[in-house]
C-alpha positions as CSV (number, residue, x, y, z in Angstrom):
1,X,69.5,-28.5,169.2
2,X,68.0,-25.3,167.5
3,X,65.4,-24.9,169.9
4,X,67.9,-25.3,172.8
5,X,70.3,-23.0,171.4
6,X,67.1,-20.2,171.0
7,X,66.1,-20.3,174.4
8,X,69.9,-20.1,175.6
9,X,70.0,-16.9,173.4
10,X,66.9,-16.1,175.1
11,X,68.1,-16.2,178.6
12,X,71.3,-14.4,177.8
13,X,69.8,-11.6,176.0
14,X,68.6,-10.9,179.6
15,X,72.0,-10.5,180.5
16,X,72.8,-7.5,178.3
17,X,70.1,-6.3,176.8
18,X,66.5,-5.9,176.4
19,X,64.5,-8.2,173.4
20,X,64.6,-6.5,170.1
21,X,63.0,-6.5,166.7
22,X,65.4,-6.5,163.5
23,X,65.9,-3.3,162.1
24,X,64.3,-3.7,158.9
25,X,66.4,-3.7,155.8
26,X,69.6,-4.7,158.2
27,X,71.1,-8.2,156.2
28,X,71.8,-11.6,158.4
29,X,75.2,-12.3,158.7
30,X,77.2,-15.9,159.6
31,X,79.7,-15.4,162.1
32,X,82.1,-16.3,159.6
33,X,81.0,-13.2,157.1
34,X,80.6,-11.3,159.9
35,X,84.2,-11.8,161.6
36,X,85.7,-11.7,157.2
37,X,83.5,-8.1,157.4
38,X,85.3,-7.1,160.4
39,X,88.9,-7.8,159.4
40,X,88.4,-6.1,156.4
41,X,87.0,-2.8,157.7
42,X,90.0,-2.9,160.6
43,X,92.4,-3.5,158.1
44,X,91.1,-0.6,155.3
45,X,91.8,1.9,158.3
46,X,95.8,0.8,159.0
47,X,98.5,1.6,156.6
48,X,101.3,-1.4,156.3
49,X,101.8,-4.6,158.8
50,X,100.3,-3.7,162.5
51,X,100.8,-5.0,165.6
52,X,97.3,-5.3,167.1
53,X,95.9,-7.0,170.2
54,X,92.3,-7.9,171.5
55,X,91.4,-6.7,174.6
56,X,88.1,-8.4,175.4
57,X,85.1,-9.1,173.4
58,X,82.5,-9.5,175.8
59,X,79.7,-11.7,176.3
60,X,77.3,-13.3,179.0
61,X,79.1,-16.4,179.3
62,X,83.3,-16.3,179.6
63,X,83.4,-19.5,177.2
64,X,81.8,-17.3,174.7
65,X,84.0,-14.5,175.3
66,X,86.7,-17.0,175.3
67,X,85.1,-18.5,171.4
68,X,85.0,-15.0,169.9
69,X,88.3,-14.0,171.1
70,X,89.9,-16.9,169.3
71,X,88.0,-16.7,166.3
72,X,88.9,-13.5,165.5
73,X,92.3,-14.1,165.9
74,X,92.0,-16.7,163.5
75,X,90.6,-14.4,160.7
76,X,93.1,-11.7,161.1
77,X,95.9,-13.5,161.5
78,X,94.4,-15.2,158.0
79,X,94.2,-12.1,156.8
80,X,98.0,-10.8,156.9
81,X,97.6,-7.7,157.5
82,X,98.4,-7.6,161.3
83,X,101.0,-9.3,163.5
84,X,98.3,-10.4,166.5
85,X,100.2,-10.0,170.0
86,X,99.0,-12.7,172.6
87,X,97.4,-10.9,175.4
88,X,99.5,-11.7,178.7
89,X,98.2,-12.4,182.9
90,X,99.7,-8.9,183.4
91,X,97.6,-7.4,180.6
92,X,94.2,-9.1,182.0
93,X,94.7,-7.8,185.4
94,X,93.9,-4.2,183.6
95,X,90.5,-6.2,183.2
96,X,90.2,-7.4,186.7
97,X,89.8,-4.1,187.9
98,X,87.5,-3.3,185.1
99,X,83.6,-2.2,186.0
100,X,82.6,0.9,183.6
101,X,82.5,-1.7,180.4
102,X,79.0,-3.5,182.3
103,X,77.2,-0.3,181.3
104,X,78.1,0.4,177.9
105,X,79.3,-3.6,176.8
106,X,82.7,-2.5,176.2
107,X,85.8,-2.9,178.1
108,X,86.7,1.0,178.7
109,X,88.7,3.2,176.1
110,X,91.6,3.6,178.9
111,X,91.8,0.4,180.1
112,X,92.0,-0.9,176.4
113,X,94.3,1.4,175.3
114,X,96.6,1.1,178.8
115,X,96.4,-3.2,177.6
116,X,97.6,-2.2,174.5
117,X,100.8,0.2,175.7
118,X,101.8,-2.7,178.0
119,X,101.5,-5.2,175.1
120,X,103.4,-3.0,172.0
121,X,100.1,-3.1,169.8
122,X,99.4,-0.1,167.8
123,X,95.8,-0.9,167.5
124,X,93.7,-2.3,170.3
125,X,90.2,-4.4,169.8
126,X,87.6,-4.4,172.0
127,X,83.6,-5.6,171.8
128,X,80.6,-7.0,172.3
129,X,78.1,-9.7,171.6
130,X,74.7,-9.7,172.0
131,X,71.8,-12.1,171.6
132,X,68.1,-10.6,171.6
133,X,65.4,-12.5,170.6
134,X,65.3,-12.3,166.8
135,X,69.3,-12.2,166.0
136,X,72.6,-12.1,167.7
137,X,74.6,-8.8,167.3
138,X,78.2,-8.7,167.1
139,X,79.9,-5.2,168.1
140,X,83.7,-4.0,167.7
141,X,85.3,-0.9,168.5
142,X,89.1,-0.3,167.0
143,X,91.3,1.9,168.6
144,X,94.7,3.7,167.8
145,X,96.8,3.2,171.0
146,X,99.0,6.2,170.0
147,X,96.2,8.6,169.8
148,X,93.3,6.8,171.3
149,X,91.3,7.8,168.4
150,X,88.9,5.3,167.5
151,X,89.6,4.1,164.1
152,X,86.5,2.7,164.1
153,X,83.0,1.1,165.1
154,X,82.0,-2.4,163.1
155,X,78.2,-3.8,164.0
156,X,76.7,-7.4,162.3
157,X,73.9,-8.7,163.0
158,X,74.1,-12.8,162.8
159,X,71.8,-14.7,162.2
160,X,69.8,-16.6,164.9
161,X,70.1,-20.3,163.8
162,X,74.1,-19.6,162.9
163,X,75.4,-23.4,162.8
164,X,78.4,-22.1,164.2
165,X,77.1,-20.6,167.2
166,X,74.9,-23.5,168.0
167,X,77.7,-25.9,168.3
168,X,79.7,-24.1,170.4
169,X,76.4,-23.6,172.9
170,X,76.3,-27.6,172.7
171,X,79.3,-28.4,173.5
172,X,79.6,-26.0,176.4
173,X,76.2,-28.2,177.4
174,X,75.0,-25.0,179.4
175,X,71.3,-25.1,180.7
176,X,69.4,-22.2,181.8
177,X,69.3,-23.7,184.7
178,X,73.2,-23.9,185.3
179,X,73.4,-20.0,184.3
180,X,70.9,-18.8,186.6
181,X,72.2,-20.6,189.4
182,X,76.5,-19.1,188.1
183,X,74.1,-15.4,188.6
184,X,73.4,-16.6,192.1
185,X,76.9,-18.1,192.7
186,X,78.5,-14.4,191.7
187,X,76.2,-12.5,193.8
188,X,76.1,-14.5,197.0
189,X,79.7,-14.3,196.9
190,X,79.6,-10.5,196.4
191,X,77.2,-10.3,199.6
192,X,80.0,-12.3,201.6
193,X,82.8,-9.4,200.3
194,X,79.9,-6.7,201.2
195,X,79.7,-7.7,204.9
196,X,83.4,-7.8,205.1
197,X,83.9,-4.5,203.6
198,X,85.5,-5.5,200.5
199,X,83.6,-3.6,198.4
200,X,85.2,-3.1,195.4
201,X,85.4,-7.2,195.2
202,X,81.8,-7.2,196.3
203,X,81.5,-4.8,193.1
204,X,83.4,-7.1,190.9
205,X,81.2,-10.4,191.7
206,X,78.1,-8.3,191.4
207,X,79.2,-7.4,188.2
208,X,79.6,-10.7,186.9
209,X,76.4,-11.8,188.2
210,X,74.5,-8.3,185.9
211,X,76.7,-9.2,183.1
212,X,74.9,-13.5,183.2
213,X,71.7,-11.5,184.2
214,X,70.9,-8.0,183.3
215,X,67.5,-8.4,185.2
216,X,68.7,-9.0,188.6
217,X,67.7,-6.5,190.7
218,X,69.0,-7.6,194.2
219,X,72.7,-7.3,192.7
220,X,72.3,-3.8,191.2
221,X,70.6,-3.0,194.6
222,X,73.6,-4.7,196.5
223,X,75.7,-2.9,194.1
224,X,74.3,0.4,194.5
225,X,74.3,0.0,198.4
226,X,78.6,-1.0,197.9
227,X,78.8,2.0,195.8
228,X,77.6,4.0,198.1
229,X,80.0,2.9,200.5
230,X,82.5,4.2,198.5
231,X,81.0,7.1,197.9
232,X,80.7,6.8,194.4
233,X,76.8,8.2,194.8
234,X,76.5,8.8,191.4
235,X,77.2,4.8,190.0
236,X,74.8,4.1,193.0
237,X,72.4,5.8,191.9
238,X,72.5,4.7,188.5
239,X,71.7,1.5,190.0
240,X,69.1,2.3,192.1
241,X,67.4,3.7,188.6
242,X,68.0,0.4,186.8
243,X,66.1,-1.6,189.5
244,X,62.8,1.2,189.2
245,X,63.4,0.7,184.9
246,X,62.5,-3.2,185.8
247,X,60.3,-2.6,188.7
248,X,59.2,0.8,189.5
249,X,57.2,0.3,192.6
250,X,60.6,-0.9,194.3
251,X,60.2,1.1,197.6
252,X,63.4,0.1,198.7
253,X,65.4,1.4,195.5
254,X,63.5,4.5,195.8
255,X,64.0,5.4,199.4
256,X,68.0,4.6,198.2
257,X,68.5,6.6,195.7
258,X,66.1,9.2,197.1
259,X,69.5,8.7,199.7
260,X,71.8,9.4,197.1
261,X,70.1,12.5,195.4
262,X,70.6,13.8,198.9
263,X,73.9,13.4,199.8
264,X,74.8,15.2,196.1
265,X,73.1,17.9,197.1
266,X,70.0,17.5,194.7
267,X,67.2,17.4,196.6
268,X,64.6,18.5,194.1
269,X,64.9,14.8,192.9
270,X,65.1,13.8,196.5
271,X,61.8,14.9,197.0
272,X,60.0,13.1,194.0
273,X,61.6,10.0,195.1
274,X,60.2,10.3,198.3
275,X,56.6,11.9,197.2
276,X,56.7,8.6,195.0
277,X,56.8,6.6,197.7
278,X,54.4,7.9,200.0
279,X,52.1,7.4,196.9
280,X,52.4,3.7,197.7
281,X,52.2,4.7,201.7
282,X,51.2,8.3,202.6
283,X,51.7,7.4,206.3
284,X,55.5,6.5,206.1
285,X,56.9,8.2,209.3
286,X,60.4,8.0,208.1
287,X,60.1,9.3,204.0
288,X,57.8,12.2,205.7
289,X,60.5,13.0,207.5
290,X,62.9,12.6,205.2
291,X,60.8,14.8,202.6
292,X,60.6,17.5,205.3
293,X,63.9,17.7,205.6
294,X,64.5,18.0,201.9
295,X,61.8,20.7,202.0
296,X,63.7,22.5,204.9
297,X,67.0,22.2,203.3
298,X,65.7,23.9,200.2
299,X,64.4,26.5,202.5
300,X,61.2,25.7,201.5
301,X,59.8,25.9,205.6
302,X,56.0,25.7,204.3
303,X,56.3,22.4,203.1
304,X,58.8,21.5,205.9
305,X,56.2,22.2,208.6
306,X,53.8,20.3,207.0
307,X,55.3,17.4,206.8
308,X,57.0,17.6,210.3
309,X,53.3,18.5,211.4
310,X,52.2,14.7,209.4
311,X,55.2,12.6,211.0
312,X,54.2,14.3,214.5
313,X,50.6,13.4,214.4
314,X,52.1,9.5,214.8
315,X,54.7,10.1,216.9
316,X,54.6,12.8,219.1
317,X,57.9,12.9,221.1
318,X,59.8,12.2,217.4
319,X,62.8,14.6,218.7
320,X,64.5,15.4,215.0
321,X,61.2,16.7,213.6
322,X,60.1,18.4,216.5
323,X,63.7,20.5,216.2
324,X,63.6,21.3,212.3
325,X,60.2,22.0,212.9
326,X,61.1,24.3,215.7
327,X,64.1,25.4,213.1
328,X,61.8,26.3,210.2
329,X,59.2,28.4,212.5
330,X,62.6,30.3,213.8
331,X,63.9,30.9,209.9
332,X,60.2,31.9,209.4
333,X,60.2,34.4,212.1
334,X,57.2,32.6,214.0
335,X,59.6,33.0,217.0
336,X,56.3,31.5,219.8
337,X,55.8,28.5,217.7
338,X,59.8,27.8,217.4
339,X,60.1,28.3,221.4
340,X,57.3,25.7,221.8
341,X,58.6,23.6,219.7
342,X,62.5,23.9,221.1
343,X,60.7,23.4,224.6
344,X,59.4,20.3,223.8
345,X,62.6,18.7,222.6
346,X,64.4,20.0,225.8
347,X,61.7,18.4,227.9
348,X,62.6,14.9,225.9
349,X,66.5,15.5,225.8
350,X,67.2,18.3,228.7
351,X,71.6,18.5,227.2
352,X,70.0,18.9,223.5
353,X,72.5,21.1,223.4
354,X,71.6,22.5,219.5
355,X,68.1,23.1,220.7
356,X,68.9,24.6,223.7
357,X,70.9,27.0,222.2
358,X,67.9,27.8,219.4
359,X,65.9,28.6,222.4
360,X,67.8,31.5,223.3
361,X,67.9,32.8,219.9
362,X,64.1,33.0,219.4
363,X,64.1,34.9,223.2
364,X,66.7,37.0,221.6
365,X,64.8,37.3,218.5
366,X,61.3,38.8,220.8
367,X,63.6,40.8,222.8
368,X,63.4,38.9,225.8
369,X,67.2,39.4,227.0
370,X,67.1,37.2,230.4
371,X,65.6,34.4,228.7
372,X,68.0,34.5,226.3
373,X,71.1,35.2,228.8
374,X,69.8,31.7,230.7
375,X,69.5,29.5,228.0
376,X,72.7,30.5,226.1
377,X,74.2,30.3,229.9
378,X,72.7,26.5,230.1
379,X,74.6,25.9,226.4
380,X,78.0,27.1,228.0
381,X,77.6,24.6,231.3
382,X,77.3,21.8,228.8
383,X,80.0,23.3,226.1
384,X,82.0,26.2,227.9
385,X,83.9,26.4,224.4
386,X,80.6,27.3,222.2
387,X,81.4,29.9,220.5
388,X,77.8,31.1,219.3
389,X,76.5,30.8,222.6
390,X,79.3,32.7,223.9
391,X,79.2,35.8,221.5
392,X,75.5,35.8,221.3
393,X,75.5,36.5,225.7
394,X,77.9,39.0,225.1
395,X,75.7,40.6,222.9
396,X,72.7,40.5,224.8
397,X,74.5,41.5,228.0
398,X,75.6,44.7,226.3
399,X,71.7,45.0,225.2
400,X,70.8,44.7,228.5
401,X,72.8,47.3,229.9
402,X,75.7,44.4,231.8
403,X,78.6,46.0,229.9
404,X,81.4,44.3,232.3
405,X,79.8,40.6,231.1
406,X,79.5,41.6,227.9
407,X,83.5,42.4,227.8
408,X,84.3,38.9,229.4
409,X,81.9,37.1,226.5
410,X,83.6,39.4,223.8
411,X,86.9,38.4,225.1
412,X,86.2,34.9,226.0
413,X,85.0,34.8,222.2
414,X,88.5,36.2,220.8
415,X,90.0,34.0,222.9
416,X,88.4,31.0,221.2
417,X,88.7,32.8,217.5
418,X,91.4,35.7,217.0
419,X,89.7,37.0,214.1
420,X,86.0,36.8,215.1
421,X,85.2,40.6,213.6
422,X,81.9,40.6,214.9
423,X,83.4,39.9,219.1
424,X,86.2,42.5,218.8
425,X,83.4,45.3,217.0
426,X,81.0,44.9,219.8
427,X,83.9,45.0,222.6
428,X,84.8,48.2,221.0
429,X,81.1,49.4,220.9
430,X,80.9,48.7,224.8
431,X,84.3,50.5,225.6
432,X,83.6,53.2,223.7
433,X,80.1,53.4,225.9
434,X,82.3,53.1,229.1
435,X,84.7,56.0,227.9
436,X,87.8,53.5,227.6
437,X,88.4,55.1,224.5
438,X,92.1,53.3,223.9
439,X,90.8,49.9,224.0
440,X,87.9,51.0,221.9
441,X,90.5,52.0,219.1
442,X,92.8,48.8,219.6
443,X,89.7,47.2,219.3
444,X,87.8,48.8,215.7
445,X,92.0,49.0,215.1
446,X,91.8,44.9,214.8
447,X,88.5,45.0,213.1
448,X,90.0,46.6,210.8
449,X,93.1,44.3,210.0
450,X,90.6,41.7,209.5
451,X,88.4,43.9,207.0
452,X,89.9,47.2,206.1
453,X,86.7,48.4,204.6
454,X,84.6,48.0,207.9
455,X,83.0,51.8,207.5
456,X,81.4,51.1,211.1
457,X,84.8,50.2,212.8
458,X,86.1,52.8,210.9
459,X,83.3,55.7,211.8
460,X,83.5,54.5,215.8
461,X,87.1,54.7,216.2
462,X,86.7,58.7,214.9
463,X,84.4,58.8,217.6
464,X,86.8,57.3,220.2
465,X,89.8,59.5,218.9
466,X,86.7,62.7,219.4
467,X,86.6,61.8,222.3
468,X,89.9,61.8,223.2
469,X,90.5,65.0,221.5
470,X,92.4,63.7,218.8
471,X,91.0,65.8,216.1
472,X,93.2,65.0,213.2
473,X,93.1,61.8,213.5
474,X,89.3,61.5,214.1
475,X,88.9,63.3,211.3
476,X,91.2,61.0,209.4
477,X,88.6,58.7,209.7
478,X,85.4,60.4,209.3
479,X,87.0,61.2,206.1
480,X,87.8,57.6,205.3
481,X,83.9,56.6,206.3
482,X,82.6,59.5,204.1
483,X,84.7,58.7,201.3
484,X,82.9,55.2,201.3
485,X,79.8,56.2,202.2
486,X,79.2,59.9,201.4
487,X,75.9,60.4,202.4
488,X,76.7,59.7,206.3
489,X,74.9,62.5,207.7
490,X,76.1,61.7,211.6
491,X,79.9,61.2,210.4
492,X,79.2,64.8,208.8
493,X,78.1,66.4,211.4
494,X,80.3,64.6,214.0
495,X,83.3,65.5,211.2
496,X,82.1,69.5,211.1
497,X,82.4,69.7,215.2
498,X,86.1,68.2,215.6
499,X,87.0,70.6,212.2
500,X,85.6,72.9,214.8
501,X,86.9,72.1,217.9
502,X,90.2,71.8,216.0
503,X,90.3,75.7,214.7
504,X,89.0,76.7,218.8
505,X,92.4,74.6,220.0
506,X,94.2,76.5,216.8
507,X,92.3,80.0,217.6
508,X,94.2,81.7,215.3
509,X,93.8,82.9,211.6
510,X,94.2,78.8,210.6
511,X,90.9,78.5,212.2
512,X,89.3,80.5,209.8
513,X,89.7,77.3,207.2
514,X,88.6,74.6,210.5
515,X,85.5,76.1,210.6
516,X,84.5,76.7,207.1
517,X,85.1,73.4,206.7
518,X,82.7,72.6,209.8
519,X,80.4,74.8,208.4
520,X,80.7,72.9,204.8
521,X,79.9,69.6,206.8
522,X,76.9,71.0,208.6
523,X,75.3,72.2,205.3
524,X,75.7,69.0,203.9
525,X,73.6,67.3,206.5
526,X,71.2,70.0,205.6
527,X,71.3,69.4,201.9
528,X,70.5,65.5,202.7
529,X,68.2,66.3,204.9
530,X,67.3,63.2,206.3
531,X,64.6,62.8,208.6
532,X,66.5,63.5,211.7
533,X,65.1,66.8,213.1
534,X,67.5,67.0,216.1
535,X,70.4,66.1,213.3
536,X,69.5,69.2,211.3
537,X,68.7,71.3,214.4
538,X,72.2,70.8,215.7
539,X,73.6,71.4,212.1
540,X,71.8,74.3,212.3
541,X,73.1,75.9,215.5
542,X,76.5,74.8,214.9
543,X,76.6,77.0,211.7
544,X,75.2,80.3,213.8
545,X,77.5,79.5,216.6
546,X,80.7,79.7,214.0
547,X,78.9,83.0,212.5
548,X,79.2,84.2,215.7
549,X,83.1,84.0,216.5
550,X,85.2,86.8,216.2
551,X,88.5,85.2,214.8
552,X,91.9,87.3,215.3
553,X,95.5,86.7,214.7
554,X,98.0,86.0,217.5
């Protein structure tokens, strides 16, 4: 019977924990002295007769659970200190729903103390038994439901060959055998609830299948893969790294939680997962990929092309690499390698819309203005509502001289998004360059509801009140852009001509202030003299031109 009940200890030390050693100098306890000890040191921390309840002491096997449970009920309600409160169905469907204890061995501080509120206790009991190889360890945690202070944490070690303990494995006549196969029975029915969706049931029977066999890797890889469903990606991928603790060549809980690292967002880890496994095969087409991508979303586009380059040499026509690889040349500024690489995908998918779009970017990028205007024309026969590819025309029909298209892409661009700044700035640009100098204002007007401190908008609507003749208010604004950026040598010297042009329209003894204010802005393009000859030239011949008037009163 001894040697039965060791190898059953044996087998559920799997279950929860790894084979120890005794701690040397740590005394053997019989589960009698070691339930006394434990009633004594609850009962040393309450003051007076307390209601207390246990939530769950838990083990590999329920009937143990089930053994405990009742045996330490018997010793405190031996002891009279407490009045123990029978724990009801409600309470234990607070433990149905129950996961987080599987990692640490105890039922959760919440769910124990929400078991306790429903029950009336003022104390709650929850804990643990282990068997390793060399001794069984008993753990119990007591907590004030009031506070949720833990009142404290009671450990005994029991000794292996406890008479106890060996009866009750007899009588629950419990073979390895019948243990492995319960494992087997929880996680088959947990891969039934996985292909139905249920996965928080799914969860639950692969939990109970861990908790009768802590080395089972396919249910903490079935696990991880529900947990992932639900998007818990952290609990999935503390299960991949469980499965690569017992077997760290496990490709497939690599490549998973390699997964997992990349949906967080952490894709430095991402990248050793996936290094790791192309130690085992440097050929794998898809965790080259999936390395390169990780590469390329850390902007790291050297690496990126590398391994887009790798997976490429096996599959040429591979349509995702050949477009991040076109993506990281563009980001790169290798704008002839990114147009044959966008090419190439095009000639594979001709409506790849995203790379189609690419394509006239990088002819943007080298200047080439029809090539772009064609391609970003193809993206708007696909998706007349793109609004890239319909703001990017604009602009390059307003490089290329086609201000009339340019309006209708700017407008057809607002029309999609009221407050795109960029579209209702360049409109204003192009009116401005036809002389519609009203909807140039309404236009840097608008710009400037969107981002009153748009010193461009601001600067080109002076010009487009200059050139109207609206001095004071064009140097209203000149003033604004100088006061934000004083230094603006062309807002200077465009500021000192309407001061001027302002005391000509006055010509009278007010003018005298006009121009020695034009005459102050002219000197100060001098004094930053920037290297713009023609700028200083002008600033130059401005100021003998005012030297030259002859001002007299009306």
């Amino acid at each position: 019977m001894k040697k039965a009940y060791l190898l059953l200890c044996i087998l559920l030390a799997t279950a929860c924990a790894s084979s120890g050693k005794l701690t040397s100098g740590f005394v053997f306890k019989s589960l009698d002295e070691a339930l006394e000890g434990a009633v004594a040191d609850i009962s040393s921390r309450v003051q007076g007769k307390t209601e207390i309840v246990i939530a769950e002491i838990k083990a590999p096997l329920n009937e143990v659970s089930d053994f405990l449970s009742d045996e330490l009920t018997t010793h405190l309600v031996a002891d009279g200190t407490f009045n123990v409160l029978e724990r009801r169905g409600e309470a234990l469907d607070i433990l149905n729903v129950e996961h987080q204890f599987q990692m640490s061995g105890f039922v959760s501080d919440e769910s124990a103390v929400g078991i306790g509120h429903y029950l009336g206790a003022k104390v709650v009991l929850t804990g643990s038994f282990i068997c390793f190889t060399d001794f069984n360890q008993l753990r119990l945690r007591a907590i004030d439901v009031r506070t949720s202070q833990i009142l404290t944490l009671y450990t005994a070690r029991i000794r292996p060959d406890d008479l106890i303990l060996a009866n009750v494995m007899q009588n629950l006549i419990i073979t390895p055998h019948a243990i492995r196969e319960r494992a087997i029975a929880h996680f088959n029915r947990g891969e039934d609830f996985h292909r139905e969706r249920k996965y928080d049931d799914a969860i639950r029977e692969f939990d109970n299948a861990i908790a009768i066999n802590n080395d089972f890797i396919d249910a903490y890889l079935s696990r991880g893969s529900a947990y992932a469903l639900k998007h818990e990606f952290n609990r999935a991928i503390n299960d991949y790294t469980t499965v690569l603790k017992l077997r760290p060549d496990d490709l497939k809980a690599l490549g998973n939680r390699a997964a997992m690292y990349t949906v967080i967002g952490d894709y430095d880890n991402a990248i050793v997962d996936y290094s790791t496994v192309l130690n085992f095969d440097p050929n794998s087409r898809i965790n080259l990929s999936n390395r390169a991508t990780m590469y390329y979303l850390k902007n790291d586009f050297v690496n990126a092309i590398t391994d887009f380059t790798a997976v490429l040499n096996i599959q040429l026509d591979n349509v995702h690499c050949l477009y991040t690889r076109g993506s990281s040349y563009f980001h790169q500024q290798d704008y002839d390698h990114a147009i044959i690489d966008f090419i190439a995908v095009i000639q594979i998918e001709p409506n790849n819309i995203n790379a189609i779009y690419r394509l006239g970017a990088a002819y943007y990028n080298i200047s080439n203005l029809d090539h772009a205007i064609s391609e970003w024309t193809s993206v708007l026969r696909l998706n007349p509502n793109h609004l890239d590819a319909l703001y990017n025309r604009g602009l390059a029909y307003m490089q290329s001289g086609d201000n009339n298209r340019a309006i209708a892409d700017f407008s057809a661009t607002i029309r999609l998004q009221s407050d795109h700044l960029n579209a209702f700035y360049n409109r204003g640009l192009v009116y401005n360059n036809l002389g519609d100098s009203d909807n140039a204002i309404n236009d840097f007007t608008a710009v400037l509801r969107i981002q009153s401190d748009h010193i461009n908008a601001i600067a080109n609507r002076a010009v487009a009140y200059f050139n109207k003749n609206e001095w004071e208010q064009s140097i209203s604004d000149f003033t604004a852009a100088i006061r934000i950026q004083p230094n603006l040598y062309q807002v200077l010297l465009q500021r000192g001509m309407a001061y001027f042009n302002l005391g000509m329209e006055i010509s009278n003894i007010e003018s005298i202030g006009y121009f020695a204010r034009a005459v102050a802005d002219w000197e100060a393009v001098l004094r930053i003299n920037p290297n713009d000859d023609l700028a200083k030239a002008r600033a130059s011949a401005l100021i003998e031109v005012v030297k030259t008037l002859e001002i007299s009163p009306r």
